[in-house]
C-alpha positions, 0 to 999 in steps of 0.5 A: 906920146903922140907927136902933134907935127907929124901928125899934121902930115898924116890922113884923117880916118872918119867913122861914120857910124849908123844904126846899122852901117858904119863908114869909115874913110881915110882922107887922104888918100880918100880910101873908104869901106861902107858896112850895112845891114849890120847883123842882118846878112852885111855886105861892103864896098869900098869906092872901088867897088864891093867888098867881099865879107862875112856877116858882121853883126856889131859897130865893133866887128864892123870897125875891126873889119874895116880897118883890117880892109884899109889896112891891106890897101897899097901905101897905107899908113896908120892914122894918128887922127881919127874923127868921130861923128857923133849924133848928139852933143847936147848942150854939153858938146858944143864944138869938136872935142878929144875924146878921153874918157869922161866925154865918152860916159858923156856921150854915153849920158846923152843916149837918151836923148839920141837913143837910135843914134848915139849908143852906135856913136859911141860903141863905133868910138870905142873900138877905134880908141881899142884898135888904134890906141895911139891916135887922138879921137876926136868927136864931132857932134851934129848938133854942134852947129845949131849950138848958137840958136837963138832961145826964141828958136830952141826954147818950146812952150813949155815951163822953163823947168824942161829947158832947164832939164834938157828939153829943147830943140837941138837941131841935126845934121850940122856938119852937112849944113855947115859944109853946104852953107861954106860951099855956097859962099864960094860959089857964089863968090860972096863972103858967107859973112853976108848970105842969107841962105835956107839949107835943105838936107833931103835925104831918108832923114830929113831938115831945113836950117836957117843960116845968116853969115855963117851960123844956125839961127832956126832948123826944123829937127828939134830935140830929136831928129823926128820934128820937122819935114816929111822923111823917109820913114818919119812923120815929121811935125805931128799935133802932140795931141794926136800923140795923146790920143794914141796913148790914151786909146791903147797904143803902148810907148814902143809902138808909137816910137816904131810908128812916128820913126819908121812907119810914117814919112813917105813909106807909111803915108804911101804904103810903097817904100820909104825911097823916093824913087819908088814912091814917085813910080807909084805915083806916076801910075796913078797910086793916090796914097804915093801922089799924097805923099809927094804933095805933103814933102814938097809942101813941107819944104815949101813953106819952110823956105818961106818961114825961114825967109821971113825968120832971116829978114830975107834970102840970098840962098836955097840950097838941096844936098843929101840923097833926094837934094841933091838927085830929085830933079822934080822935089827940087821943082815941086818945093820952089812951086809958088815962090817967085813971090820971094824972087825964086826963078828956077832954071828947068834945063840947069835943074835937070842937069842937077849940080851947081846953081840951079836958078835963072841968071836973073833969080833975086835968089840963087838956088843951088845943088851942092853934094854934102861931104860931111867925112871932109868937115870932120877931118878938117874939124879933127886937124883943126882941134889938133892945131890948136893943141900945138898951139897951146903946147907952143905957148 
């Protein structure tokens, strides 16, 4: 039986677990292994540096060879918590739970729904419970944050029947969202409670949410994580009739998917690279495709800024976090373009320096770069589950 107290005075192991990656870190001592290209020549690192490994192909050769990296590195200790990332929660899921096994054939349900995301989830999920049977697992869900939507933001306009069947805006990216919108707050030393604040996740995967004190009341990505902005290699918000017109003129179910998911966004629209570091080099030496793809990402957000300010009564807040927020210096120009209107003033010497508050001390809006740390509101998310079965027990 595992004993709850001690388990208070131990690290969280976090896994992480991608289509084709898996990370894995133990906080503290903020120990951590990254696999990627699973099944496609593997490579590793840790935050030290690269790992040496021999080609992985699977979640659970993955986890195995992760644990086995950790457990080697001085002072280790054997996790009794390990927090789970897992994509999609449905309206099933709508807070971190323990895993048992009902909620894993739930996870497993919910595949459908996330058919890229949750069946790496969940084998990721199943090899720990295997390779660390003692540990309470603990499942945190992206979607959770975006539980509270408001039915005039996750209902589409369909009969109520597909609702009711599942078929509704989910939203993504919660735990990066949640832990941003909390960061804010504290800088800007205000009680999230009273902020109105545009979160931007930029990133290969791509979303916006509106929060207001705290919790989701509109985010861009919906029933899967394919509506919305511009991304990596996603088309984003698409007319459905356009979708109808490709079926109807030959082209089959799977490669509409492979093109909506992995051939549009800034690699299909420039031809060049779904990173976009590489699309902003082919612009610069005057590729047009590249320079069309720039214009629609930044457009996208712009106008989502907007909305989402009219949505809230207001804003207090934009925020970029993931890999192009939180490092593009000119996304985060090119988005806040034109909307002075709202009381957006951006500091172009802070905006290159690239961290913290980003806006003119006079900005009725204060613009911030804050670097996500999803691994650190899982763990927090797994003790706080943990705390609240002590008390329970104690009762």
């Amino acid at each position: 039986m595992v004993d709850s107290h001690d388990m208070t005075r131990t690290g969280v192991l976090v896994v992480n677990a991608g289509s084709s990656s898996l990370k894995v870190k133990l906080t503290p001592p903020d120990h951590s292994v990254l696999v990627e290209r699973l099944g496609h020549g593997a490579t590793a690192r840790s935050e030290a540096g690269p790992v040496p490994i021999a080609d992985v192909g699977t979640q659970t050769q993955a986890m195995r060879f992760a644990l086995d990296h950790l457990r080697a590195r001085p002072g280790y200790s054997e996790p009794r918590l390990v927090g789970h990332r897992v994509v999609h929660g449905g309206t099933e899921f709508r807070q971190p739970t323990v895993v048992d096994d009902a909620v894993e054939a739930a996870i497993d349900g919910l595949a459908r729904l996330a058919p890229l995301h949750n069946p790496a989830n969940l084998e990721a999920l199943r090899a720990a419970r295997r390779l660390l049977p003692d540990a309470l697992h603990v499942a945190v869900f992206d979607t959770a944050f975006h539980a509270g939507l408001p039915r005039r933001a996750y209902l589409y306009g369909l009969p109520p029947c597909y609702a009711a069947d599942g078929m509704r805006r989910y939203g993504f990216h919660g735990t990066s969202h949640e832990y941003v919108t909390a960061r804010a707050a504290t800088l800007l030393g205000r009680p999230l409670s009273e902020l109105r604040l545009v979160s931007l996740h930029l990133g290969n995967g791509a979303s916006a949410a509106a929060v207001v004190g705290g919790v989701s009341v509109d985010t861009s990505m919906g029933f899967t994580p394919l509506e919305g902005l511009l991304m990596g290699t996603r088309s984003g918000d698409i007319d459905p009739g356009l979708v109808i017109h490709l079926l109807r003129s030959g082209t089959d179910v799977d490669a509409l998917d492979r093109l909506l998911n992995h051939g549009s966004g800034l690699k299909g629209m420039s031809g060049v690279s779904n990173d976009m570091r590489d699309v902003r080099a082919a612009a610069a030496v005057g590729d047009d495709d590249a320079r069309a793809a720039l214009e629609v990402f930044a457009y996208r957000l712009r106008k989502t800024i907007g909305a989402y300010a009219a949505a809230m009564g207001g804003l207090d807040g934009v925020l970029f976090t993931g890999g192009i927020g939180e490092n593009d210096v000119a996304t985060r120009s090119e988005a806040l373009d034109g909307l002075g209107f709202l009381g957006v003033r951006l500091d172009h010497e802070r905006n290159a320096a690239g961290a913290g508050i980003i806006s003119t001390d006079d900005s009725a809006v204060t613009v911030m770069v804050i670097r996500t740390d999803e691994e650190a509101l899982i763990a927090d998310d797994t003790r706080a589950v943990l705390a609240g079965l002590t008390r329970e027990s104690n009762r």
